[in-house]
Every structure is written in structure tokens, then in C-alpha cells.
PAZA-624045 format. One record per atom (N, C-alpha, C): residue in three letters; x, y, z; residue number from 1. Coordinates in pm, 1 decimal. Each point is the difference from the previous one (the first is absolute). Last residue first. Layout:
resn,xx,yy,zz,resi
ALA,X,Y,Z,NUM
...
END
This chain:
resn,xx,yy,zz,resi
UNK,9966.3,4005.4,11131.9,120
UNK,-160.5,-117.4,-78.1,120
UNK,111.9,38.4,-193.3,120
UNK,106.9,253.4,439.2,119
UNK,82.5,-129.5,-50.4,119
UNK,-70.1,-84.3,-84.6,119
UNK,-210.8,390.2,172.7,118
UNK,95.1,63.7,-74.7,118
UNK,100.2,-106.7,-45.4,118
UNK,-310.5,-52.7,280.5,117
UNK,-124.6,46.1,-116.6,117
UNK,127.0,17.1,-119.5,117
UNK,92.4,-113.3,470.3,116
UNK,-36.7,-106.4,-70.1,116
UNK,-59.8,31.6,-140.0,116
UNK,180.0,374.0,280.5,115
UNK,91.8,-87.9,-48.0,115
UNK,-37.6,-112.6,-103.9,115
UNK,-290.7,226.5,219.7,114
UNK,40.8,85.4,-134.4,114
UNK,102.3,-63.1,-41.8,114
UNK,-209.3,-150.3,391.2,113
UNK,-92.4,-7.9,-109.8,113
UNK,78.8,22.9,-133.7,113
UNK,221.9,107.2,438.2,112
UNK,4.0,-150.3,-98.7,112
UNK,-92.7,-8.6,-101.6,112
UNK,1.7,438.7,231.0,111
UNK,110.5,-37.4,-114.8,111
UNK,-13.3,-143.0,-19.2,111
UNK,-349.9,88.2,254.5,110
UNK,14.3,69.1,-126.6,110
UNK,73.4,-25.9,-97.8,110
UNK,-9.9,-109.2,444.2,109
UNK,-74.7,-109.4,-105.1,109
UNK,-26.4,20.2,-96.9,109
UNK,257.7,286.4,316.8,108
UNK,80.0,-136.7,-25.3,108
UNK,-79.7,-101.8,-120.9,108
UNK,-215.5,448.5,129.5,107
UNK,90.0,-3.8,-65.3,107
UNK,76.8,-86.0,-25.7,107
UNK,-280.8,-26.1,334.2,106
UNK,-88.1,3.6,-133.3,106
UNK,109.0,12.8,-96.1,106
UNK,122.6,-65.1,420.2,105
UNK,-57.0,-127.4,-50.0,105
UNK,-55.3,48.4,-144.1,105
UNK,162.5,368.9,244.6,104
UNK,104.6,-106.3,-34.7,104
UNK,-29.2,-99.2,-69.4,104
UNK,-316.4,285.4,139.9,103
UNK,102.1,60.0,-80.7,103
UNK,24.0,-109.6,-47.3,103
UNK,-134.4,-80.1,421.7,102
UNK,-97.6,-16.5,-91.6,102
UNK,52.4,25.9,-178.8,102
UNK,280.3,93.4,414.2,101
UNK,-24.9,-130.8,-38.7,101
UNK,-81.3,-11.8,-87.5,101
UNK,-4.6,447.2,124.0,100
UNK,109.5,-73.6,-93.0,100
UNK,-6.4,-123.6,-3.8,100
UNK,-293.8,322.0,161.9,99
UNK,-31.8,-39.7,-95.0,99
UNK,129.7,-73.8,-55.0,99
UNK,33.6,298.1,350.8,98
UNK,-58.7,-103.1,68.0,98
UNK,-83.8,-109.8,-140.9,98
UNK,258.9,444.3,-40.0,97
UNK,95.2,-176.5,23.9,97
UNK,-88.6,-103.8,40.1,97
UNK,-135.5,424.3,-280.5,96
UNK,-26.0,-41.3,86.2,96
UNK,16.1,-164.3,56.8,96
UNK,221.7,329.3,-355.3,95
UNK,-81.8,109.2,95.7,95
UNK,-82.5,-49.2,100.5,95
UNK,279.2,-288.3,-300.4,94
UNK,54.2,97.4,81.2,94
UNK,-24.9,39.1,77.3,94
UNK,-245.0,-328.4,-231.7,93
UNK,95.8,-33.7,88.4,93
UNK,67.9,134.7,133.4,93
UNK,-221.7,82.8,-469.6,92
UNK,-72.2,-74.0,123.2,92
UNK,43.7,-14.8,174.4,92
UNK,224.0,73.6,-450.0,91
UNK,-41.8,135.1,65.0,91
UNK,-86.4,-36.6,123.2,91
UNK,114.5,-358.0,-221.6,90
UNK,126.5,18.8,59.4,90
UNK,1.0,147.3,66.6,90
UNK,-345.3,-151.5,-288.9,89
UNK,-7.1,-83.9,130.0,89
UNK,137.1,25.3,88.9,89
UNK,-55.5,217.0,-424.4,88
UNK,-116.4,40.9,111.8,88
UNK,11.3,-89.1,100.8,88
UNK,316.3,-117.0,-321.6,87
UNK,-6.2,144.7,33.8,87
UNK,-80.7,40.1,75.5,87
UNK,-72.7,-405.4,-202.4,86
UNK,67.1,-50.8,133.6,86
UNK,65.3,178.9,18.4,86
UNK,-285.6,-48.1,-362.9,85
UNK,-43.4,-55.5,128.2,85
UNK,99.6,14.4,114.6,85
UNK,158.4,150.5,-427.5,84
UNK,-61.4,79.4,69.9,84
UNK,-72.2,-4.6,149.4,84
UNK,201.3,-357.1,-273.5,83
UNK,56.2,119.0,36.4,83
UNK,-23.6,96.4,71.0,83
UNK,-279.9,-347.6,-184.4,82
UNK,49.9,-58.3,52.3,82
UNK,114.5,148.7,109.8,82
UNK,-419.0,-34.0,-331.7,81
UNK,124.8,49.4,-37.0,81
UNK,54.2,8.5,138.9,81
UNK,-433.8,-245.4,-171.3,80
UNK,212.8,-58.5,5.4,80
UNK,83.3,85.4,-6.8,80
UNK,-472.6,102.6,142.8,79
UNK,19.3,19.9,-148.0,79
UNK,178.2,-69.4,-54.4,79
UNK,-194.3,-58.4,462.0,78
UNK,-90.9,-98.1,-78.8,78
UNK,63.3,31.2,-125.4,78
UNK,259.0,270.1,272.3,77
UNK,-13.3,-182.3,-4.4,77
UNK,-90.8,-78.1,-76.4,77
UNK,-78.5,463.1,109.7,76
UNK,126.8,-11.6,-115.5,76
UNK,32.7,-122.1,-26.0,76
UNK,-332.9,96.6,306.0,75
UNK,-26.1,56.0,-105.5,75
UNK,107.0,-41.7,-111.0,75
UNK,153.8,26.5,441.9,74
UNK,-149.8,-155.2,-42.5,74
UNK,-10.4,22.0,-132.3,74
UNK,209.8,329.2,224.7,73
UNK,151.7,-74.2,-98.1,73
UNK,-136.8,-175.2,-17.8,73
UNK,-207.2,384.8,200.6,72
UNK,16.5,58.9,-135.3,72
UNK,122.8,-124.4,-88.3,72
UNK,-170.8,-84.6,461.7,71
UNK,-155.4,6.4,-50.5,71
UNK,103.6,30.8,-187.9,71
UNK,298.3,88.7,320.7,70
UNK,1.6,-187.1,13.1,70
UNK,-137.7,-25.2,-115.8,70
UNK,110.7,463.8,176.0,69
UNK,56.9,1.8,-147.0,69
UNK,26.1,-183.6,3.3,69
UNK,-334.3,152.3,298.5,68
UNK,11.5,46.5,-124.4,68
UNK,79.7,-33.9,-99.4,68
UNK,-18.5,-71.9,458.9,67
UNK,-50.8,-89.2,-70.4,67
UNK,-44.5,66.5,-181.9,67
UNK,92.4,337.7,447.0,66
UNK,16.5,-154.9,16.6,66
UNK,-129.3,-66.3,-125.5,66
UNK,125.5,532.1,-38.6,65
UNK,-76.9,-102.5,44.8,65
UNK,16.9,-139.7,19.0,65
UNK,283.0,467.6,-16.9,64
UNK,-22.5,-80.2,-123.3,64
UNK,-117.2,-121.1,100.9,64
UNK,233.2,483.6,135.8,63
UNK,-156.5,-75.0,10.3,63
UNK,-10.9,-104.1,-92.7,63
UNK,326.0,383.0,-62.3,62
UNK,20.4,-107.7,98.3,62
UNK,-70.7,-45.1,90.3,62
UNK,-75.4,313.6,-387.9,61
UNK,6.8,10.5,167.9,61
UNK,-8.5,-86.3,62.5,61
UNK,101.0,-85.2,-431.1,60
UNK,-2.6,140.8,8.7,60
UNK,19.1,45.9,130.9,60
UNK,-107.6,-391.3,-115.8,59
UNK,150.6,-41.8,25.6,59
UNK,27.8,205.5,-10.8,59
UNK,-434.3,-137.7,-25.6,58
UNK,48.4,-62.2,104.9,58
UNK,127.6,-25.0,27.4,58
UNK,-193.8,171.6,-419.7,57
UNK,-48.8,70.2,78.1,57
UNK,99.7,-62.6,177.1,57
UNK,15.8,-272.8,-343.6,56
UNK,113.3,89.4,-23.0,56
UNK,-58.4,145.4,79.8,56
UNK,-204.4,-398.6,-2.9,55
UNK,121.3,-40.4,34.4,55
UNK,90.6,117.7,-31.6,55
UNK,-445.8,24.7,-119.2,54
UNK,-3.5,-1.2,121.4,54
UNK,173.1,-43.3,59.2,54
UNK,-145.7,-53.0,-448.6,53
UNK,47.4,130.2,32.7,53
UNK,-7.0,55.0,120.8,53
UNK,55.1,-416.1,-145.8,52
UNK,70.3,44.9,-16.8,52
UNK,-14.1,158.0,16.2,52
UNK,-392.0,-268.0,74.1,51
UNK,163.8,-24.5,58.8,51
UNK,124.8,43.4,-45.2,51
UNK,-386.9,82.7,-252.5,50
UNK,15.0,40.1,81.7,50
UNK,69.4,-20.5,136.1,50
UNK,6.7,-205.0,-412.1,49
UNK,65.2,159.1,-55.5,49
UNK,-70.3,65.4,149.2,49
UNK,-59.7,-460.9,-59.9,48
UNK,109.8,38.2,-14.9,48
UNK,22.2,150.3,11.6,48
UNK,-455.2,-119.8,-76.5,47
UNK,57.1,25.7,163.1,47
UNK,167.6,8.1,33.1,47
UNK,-193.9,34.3,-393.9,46
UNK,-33.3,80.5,43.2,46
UNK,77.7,16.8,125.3,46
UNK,-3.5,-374.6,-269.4,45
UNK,100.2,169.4,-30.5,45
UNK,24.2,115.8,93.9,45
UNK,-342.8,-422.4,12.3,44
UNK,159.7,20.8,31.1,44
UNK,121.0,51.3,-18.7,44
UNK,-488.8,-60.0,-138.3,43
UNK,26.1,145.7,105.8,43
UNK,52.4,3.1,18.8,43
UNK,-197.7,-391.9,-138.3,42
UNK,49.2,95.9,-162.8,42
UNK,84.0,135.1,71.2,42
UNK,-236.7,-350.1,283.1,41
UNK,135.4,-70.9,-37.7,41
UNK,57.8,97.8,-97.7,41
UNK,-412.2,124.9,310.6,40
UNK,27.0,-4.5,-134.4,40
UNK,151.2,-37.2,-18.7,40
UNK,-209.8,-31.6,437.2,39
UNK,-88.7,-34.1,-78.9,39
UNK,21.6,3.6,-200.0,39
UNK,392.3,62.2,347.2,38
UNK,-116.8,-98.5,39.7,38
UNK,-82.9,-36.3,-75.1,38
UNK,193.6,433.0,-74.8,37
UNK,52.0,-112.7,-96.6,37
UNK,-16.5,-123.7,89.2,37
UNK,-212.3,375.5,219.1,36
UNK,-52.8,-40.6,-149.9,36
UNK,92.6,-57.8,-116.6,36
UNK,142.8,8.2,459.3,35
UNK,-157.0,-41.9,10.1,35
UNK,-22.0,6.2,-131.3,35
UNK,399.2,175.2,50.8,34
UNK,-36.3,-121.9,27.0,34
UNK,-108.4,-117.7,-32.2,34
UNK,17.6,521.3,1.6,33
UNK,35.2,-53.6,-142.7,33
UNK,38.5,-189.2,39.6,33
UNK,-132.3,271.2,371.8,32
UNK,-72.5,3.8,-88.5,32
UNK,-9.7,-57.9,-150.5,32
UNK,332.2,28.6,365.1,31
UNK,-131.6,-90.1,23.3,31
UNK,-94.1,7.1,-122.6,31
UNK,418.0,235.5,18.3,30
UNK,36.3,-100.5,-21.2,30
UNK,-132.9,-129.8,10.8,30
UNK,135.1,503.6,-48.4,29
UNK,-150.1,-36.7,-65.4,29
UNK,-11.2,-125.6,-11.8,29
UNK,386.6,235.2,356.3,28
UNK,-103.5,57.4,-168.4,28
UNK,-126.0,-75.7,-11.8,28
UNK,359.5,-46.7,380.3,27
UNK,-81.6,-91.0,-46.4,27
UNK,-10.8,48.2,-147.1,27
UNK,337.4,145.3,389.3,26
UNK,-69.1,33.7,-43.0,26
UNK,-31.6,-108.6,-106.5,26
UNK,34.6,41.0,525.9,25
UNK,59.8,-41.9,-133.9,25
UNK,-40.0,40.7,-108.8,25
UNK,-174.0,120.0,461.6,24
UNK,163.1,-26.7,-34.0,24
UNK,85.0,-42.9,-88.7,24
UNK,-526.0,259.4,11.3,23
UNK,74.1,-143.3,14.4,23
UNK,179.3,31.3,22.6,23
UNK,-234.0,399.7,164.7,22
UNK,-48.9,-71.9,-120.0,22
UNK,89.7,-120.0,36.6,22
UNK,-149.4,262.5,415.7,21
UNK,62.1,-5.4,-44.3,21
UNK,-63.9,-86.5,-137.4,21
UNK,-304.9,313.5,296.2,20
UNK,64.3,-121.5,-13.3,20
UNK,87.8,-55.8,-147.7,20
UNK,-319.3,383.9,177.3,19
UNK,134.2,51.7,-23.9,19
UNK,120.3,-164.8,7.4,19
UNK,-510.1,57.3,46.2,18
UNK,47.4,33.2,-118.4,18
UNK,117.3,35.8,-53.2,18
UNK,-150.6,-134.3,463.4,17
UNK,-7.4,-106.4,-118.5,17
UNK,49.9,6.7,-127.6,17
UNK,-61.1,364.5,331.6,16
UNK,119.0,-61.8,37.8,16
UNK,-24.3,-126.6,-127.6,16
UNK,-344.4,239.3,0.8,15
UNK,109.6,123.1,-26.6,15
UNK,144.6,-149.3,-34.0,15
UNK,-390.6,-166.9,189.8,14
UNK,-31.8,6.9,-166.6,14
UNK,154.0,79.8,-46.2,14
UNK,-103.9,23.6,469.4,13
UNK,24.7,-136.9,-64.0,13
UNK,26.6,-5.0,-175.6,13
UNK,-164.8,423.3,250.5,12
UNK,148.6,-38.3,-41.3,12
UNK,47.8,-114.1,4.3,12
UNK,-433.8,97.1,-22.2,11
UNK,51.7,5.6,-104.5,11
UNK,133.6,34.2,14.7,11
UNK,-248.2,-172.7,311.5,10
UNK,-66.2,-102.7,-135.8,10
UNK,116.6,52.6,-87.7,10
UNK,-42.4,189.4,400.6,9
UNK,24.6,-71.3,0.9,9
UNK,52.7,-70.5,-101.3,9
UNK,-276.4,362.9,-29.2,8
UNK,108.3,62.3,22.1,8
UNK,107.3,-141.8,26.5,8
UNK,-467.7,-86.0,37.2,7
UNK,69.2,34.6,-170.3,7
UNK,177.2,62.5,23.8,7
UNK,-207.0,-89.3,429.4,6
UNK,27.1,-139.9,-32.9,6
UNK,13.7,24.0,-201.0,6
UNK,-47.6,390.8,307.8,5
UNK,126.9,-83.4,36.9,5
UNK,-23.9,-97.1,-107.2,5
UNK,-370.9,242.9,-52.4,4
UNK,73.4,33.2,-44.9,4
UNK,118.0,-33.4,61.9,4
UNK,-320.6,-248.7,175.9,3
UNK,-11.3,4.3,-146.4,3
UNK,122.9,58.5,-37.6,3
UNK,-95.7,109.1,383.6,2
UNK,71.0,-95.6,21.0,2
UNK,-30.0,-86.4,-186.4,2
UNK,-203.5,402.6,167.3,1
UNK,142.3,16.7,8.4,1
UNK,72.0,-132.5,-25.4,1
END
């Protein structure tokens, strides 16, 4: 008898486990395609194209994931398109204030960069 308590046990643990909430944010395929533009520098399409589509899943159901759209206006910075960068970082900002000083600094060193690039 006490077997059958202790499965009976077992398995409304398992029951209750399986009914555990999904992430709070929503992510997509943001690790994965990471990891393999990590190892393959050539994948950065890829992974572009999956932040963005996790950013728009996440703005779907207002689940957008901390550090994403800062990870997606990176992306844009290295490629100088300067604009767009500071769009994600300012989306940044929004959806999570506690990223604003940080924001701030990145974007202040931004625009001078662009300034200095742009008085040459």
C-alpha cells in the first residue's frame, strides 16, 4: 500500500510540475541562433532576423525580453547604421527604465562618434 501512496505521490508531483508557468518573456530562438552566430560570424542574418522576430512575437504579447532590442540596436551600430541603433536602445530604455543610465551613456557616445565622423 504504501508504494502505491508514494507513485500516486510521485505523480501528482510530476502532474503539478507539468503545469508550470512558460518563460515571462518571450525569447524565440534567441540562444540558439546566438550560439551559432558565436561560432559562425556568417549567421548574422540569421540571428538578426531572429531578434527581430522574437521582438515582435514579444511586443505581441507583451513579453518583449530584457536586452533584446539593446542586443538588436548593437547589431546596427557596428553596421553604422547609427539610426536605427539608437531606436532600439531608446526602445530599450522604455520597456525597461532600469536600463536607462546605461542607454544613455551608450547613446551619448554614439551620437558624438557620429558627430566626429560627420565633421571630418
Amino acid at each position: 500500500m504504501r508504494t502505491i501512496g508514494r507513485l500516486l505521490l510521485i505523480g501528482a508531483v510530476l502532474a503539478v510540475s507539468a503545469c508550470a508557468p512558460a518563460s515571462r518573456f518571450e525569447w524565440g530562438t534567441y540562444e540558439n541562433t546566438l550560439y551559432a552566430y558565436s561560432k559562425t560570424p556568417e549567421a548574422k542574418e540569421a540571428y538578426r532576423n531572429s531578434l527581430i522576430a522574437a521582438l515582435r512575437n514579444g511586443e505581441a504579447s507583451n513579453r518583449v525580453a530584457p536586452g533584446l532590442n539593446a542586443e538588436l540596436g548593437y547589431l546596427y551600430m557596428e553596421e553604422g547604421r547609427t539610426a536605427e541603433a539608437i531606436q532600439y536602445f531608446e526602445a530599450e530604455k522604455r520597456l525597461f527604465p532600469e536600463s536607462q543610465r546605461f542607454m544613455d551613456g551608450v547613446i551619448t557616445r554614439l551620437r558624438s562618434v557620429e558627430a566626429v565622423g560627420t565633421s571630418r
